[in-house]
N, C-alpha and C positions, 0 to 999 in steps of 0.2 A: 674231239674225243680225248679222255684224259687220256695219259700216259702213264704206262704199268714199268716198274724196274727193271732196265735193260741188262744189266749186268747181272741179275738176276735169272732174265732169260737164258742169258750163254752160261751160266753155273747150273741152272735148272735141267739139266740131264736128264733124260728118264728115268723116274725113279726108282731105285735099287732096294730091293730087300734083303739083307742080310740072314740066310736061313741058319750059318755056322756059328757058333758060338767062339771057336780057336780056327786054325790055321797053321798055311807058316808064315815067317817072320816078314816076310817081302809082302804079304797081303797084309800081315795086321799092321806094318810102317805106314801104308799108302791110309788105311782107314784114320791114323791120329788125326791127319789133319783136317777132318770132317765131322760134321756135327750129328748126332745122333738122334732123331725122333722115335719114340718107342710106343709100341702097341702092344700088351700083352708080349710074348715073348719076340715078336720081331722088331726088326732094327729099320727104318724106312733113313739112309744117308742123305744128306745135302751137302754140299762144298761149304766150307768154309768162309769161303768169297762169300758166299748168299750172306753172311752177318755183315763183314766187313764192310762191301758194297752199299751199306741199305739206304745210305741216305742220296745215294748218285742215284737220278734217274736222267733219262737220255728218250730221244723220238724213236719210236719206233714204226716201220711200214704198219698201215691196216692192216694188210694184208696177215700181219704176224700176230695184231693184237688179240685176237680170238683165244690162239693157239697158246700164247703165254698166259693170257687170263686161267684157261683150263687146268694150265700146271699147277700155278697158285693154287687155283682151288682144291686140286687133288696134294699140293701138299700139306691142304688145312685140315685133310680128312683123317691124319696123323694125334693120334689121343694121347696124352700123358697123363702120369701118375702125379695129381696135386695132394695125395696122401703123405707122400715125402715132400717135404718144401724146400730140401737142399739137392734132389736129383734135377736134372736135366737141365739147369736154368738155364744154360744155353741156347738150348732147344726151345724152350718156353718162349725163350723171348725174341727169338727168329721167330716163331709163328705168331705170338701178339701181335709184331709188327707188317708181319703178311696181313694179318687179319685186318688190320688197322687200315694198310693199304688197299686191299678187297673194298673197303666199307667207303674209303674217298674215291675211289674208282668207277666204283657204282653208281656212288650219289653227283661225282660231275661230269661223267662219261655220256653223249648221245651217242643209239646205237652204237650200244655195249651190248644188250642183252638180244645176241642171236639164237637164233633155235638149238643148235647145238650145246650152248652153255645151261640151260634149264636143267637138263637131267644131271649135271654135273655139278650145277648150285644147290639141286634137292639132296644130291650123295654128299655131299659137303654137311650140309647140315643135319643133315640124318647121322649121319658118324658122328656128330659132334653132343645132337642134341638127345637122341634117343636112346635110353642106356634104364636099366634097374635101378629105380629107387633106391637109395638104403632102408631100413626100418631104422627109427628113429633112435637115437642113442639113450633118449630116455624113454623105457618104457611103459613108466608113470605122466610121459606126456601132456601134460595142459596147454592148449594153445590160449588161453583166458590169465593164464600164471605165467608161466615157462618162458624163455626166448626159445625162439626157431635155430635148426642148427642150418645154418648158412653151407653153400653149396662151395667148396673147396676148390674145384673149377671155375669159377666165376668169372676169373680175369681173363680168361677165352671165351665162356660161355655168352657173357655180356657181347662179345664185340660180334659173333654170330649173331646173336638174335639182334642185333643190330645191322648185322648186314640183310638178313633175311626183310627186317622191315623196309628197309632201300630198297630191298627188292621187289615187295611188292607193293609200294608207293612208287616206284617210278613209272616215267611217264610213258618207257617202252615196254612194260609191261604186257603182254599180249595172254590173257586169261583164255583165249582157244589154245595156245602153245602150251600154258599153264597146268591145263587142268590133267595135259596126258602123264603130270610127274606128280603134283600136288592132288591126289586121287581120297578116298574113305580110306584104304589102307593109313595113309598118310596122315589123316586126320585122327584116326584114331588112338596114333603111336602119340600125335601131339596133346589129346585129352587127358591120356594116362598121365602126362605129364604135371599137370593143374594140381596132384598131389605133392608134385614138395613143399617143401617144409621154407624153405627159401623165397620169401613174400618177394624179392627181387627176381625171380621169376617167374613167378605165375601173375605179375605186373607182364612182363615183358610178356607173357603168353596172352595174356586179356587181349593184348594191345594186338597182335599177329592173327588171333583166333576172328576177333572182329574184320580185320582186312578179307580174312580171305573168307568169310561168309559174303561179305560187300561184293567180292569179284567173281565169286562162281556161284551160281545161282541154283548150278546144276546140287551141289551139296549144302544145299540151306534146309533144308529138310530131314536130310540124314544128320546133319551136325547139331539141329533140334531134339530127332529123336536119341541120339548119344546122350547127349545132356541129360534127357530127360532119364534114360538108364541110368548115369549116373546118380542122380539125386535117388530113384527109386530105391536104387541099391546103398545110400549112404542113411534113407529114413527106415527101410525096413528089414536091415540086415549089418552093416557097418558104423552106421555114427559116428564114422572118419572119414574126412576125405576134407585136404587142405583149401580146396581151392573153392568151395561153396559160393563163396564171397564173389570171388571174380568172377565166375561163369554167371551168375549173379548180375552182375553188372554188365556183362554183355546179354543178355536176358531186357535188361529193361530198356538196351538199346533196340533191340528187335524187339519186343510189344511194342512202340512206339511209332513201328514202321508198318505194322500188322495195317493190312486196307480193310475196310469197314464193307459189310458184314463180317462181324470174326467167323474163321470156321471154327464149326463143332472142335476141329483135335485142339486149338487155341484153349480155347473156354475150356475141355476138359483137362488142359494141363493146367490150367488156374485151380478146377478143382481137387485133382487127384495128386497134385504135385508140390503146387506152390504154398497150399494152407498145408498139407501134413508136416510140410519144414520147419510149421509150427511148433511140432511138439518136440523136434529132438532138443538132447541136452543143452549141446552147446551152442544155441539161436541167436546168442550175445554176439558171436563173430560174423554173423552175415543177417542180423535181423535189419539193418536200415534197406541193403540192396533188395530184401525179401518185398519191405515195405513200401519200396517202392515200383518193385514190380506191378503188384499188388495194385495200387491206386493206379499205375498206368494202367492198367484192365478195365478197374472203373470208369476211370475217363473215354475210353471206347467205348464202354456199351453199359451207360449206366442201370442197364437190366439185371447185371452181376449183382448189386448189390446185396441186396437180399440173399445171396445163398453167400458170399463172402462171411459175411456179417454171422448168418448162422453158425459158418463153418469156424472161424475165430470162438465163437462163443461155445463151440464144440469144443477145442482145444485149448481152453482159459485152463491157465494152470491154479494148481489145486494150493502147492504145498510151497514156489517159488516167488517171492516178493519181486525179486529182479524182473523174472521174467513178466509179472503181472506187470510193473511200470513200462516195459515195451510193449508189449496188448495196447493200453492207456492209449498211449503214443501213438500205435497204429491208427487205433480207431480216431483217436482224435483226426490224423489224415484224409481217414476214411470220411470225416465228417464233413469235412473242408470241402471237399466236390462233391459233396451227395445233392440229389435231388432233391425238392421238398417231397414228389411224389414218393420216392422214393424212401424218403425217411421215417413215414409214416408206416412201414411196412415193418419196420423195423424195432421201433422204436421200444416198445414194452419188453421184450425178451430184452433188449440194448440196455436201456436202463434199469430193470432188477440185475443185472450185472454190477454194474456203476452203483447203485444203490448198495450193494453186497461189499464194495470197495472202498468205499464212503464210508464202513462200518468196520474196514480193518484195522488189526491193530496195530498194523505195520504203518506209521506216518507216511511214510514214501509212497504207498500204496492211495492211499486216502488222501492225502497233498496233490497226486497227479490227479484223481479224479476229480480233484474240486478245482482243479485249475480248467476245466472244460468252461466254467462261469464267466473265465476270462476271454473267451473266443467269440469275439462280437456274430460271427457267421451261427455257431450253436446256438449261441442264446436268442436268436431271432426264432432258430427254427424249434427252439424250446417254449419261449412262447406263444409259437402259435399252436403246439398243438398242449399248454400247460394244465389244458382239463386231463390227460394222458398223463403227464410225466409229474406233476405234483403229488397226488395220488401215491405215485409208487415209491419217489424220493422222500415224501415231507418224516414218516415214521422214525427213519432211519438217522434222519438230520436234524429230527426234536429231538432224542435220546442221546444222540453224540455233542449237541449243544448243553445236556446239563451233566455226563457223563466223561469224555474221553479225557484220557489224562494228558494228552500233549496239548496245549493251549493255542497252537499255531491253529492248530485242526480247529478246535473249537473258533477261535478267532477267522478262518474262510468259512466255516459253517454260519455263523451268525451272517456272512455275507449273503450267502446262498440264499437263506432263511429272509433277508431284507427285501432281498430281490423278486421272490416271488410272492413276496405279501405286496409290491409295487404291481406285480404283474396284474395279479388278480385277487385283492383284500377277499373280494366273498368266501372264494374258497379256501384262501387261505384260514380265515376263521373257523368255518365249516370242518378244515382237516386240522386244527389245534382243538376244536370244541370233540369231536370224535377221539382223537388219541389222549384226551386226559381221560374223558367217559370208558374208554376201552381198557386205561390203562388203571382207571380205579376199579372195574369190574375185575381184571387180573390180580391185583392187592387182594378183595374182596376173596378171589376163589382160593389165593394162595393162601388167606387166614384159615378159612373154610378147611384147604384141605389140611392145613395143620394141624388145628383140632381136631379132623375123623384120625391124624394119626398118633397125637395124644393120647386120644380116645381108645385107641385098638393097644398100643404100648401098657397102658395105663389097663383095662383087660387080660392082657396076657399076663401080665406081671398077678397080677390076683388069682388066676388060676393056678399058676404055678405056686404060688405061696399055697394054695387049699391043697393042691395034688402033694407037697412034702407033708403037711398034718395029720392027711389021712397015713 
């Protein structure tokens, strides 16, 4: 069993709160020489010794180990002001180093973690971790532009959610003992949290959130349905919330684990949840984890496809270049594990998309989609179905090969263009012999209509000359 600071122990008195502010002289001498932890207006004292002592540690009976573990904890539960950087350092740094020792105590101690200590590790942590946000100092905030404003507590905050994960990584962990302190209340205080602004914590939270879905089973469900409130409430009411990403990520660790038949509420958070995350503004900060959600769905049940696919091309944005090059991307993904069956279902609404992209005039837009020619897996499934997608690309990719003004484009277009005259010369003839003939009938009508409009100009203009001579 490791061993907790004995001298420690014998300074560790029960804890005092100081309710007075003055006194007389013989109380306020005996407090100099003790060090101060502050909580909003109260004073929680420790001895002196407790700094002095820190680096003596000494055996103590089992018997006792329990009992001092507890104090420690209850005097981590002690908050200070990292607003001021020059109060309390004293204080601050008696409890890093408690902290620190909690965290090796933990991690080398067997049977350490008796029933009694649980509710007093969750009180620990909960005073330390659970507290109001700030609103962000900028209220022009960019999380795409801007840095985050870093969590000013950190140097405590770190070494908690550091203990907490010992905690429930260790190997005496008892998830029936567990679950009577680590309850939905508890997980809910921990959710709200995935908003700061502090990507060094909502790392550490990803990491915590994931354990304790893995050891209680009882709350994997309700810790889905939060989630899933959450995003509801960030796509159709807020278009903030920090932590998209991480939750995100622990998202595609459970799809992954999802047992085959999905249930129905599965599949409808795919639809109702995961593609509407499509549309908000800032999809740039959590579009890979989205993405990959996304394709692990597919890989379970590649029946999804088809209404994925739809739902993407529901949501292709109109007026953002950026955003259009992660669509690309997706789909490209999407491509990569699709069925043949499956791709066929798809395929025509798919590519009048891509067809549409191939013709923008944003390069970046049009370079991604013609990088699809490079994916040996697409281009097999392109040509087999090339009487299908010829057809709807070749228009779009004759006109940009004599037309677009960046040369790259035109140089992968002529690729494209090669490639599917190797595929299949007949049609390809057939679809060059059609789009000159179509495309001299439109010259044709656009002479046509020029002159009825000569024609009618040329008309009005003479009437009006006869109407002033009368």
């Amino acid at each position: 069993m490791a061993k907790l600071d004995t001298k420690k122990q014998r300074a560790s008195t029960p804890i005092k709160q100081n309710h007075v502010m003055g006194g007389k002289s013989g109380e306020a001498a005996s407090w100099r020489s003790k060090v101060a932890f502050h909580m909003c207006s109260l004073s929680v004292a420790f001895p002196s010794t407790l700094h002095a002592n820190r680096a003596s540690t000494a055996d103590v009976p089992s018997s006792e180990q329990e009992e001092l573990f507890i104090r420690k904890l209850r005097q981590c539960c002690v908050a200070f002001d990292f607003m001021d950087p020059v109060a309390d350092l004293k204080g601050k740094e008696i409890k890093r180093a408690t902290l620190n020792e909690l965290v090796d105590y933990i991690t080398a101690g067997r049977g350490v973690l008796t029933e009694p200590v649980y509710p007093e590790i969750i009180k620990m942590i909960s005073a330390n971790l659970f507290r109001t946000l700030p609103p962000s100092e900028n209220p022009d905030f960019d999380p795409e532009e801007d840095d985050p404003t870093l969590e000013a507590s950190w140097p405590h905050l770190q070494l908690v959610y550091e203990f907490f994960l010992r905690f429930l990584e260790s190997s005496d962990f008892q998830p029936t003992i567990g679950k009577k302190v680590i309850d939905q209340k508890f997980v809910l205080q921990l959710l709200d949290l995935f908003d700061s602004e502090d990507p060094r914590e909502r790392d550490f939270l990803k990491t915590v959130l994931h354990r304790i879905y893995g050891k209680f089973l009882g709350l994997r469900a309700f810790i889905r349905k939060q989630i899933n409130n959450i995003f509801l409430r960030f796509i159709y009411e807020t278009e903030h919330f920090n932590g998209v990403g991480e939750l995100l990520e622990i998202l595609g660790s459970i799809i992954n684990g999802f047992a085959l038949p999905l249930k129905a509420e599965h599949k409808q958070f795919l639809v109702k949840v995961l593609l509407p995350l499509h549309k908000v503004k800032c999809l740039s900060l959590y579009h890979a984890q989205l993405a990959y959600c996304v394709v692990q769905f597919l890989e379970k049940d590649a029946t999804l496809t088809e209404s994925v696919v739809k739902g993407l091309l529901k949501f292709w944005p109109k007026t953002c270049s950026q955003k259009e090059v992660m669509f690309l991307g997706e789909i490209e993904e999407i491509l990569d594990v699709i069925e043949p069956s499956q791709f066929v279902k798809i395929q025509e609404p798919l590519f009048r998309q891509i067809s549409r992209c191939v013709s923008s005039p944003h390069f970046q837009v049009a370079e991604r989609a013609l990088y699809f020619w490079n994916n040996e897996y697409i281009m097999s499934l392109i040509e087999e179905n090339n009487h299908v997608i010829m057809p709807i690309m070749f228009p779009a990719l004759y006109r940009i090969s004599k037309e677009h003004w960046n040369q790259t484009i035109v140089a992968l277009v002529y690729n494209v263009l090669k490639t599917f005259m190797e595929m299949n010369s007949k049609l390809f003839d057939e679809l060059t012999a059609s789009y000159k003939s179509e495309r001299q009938k439109n010259r044709w009508g656009e002479k046509r209509q020029y002159v009825r409009m000569m024609d009618e100009q040329g008309r009005t203009m003479k009437t009006g000359d006869e109407e002033k001579e009368l």
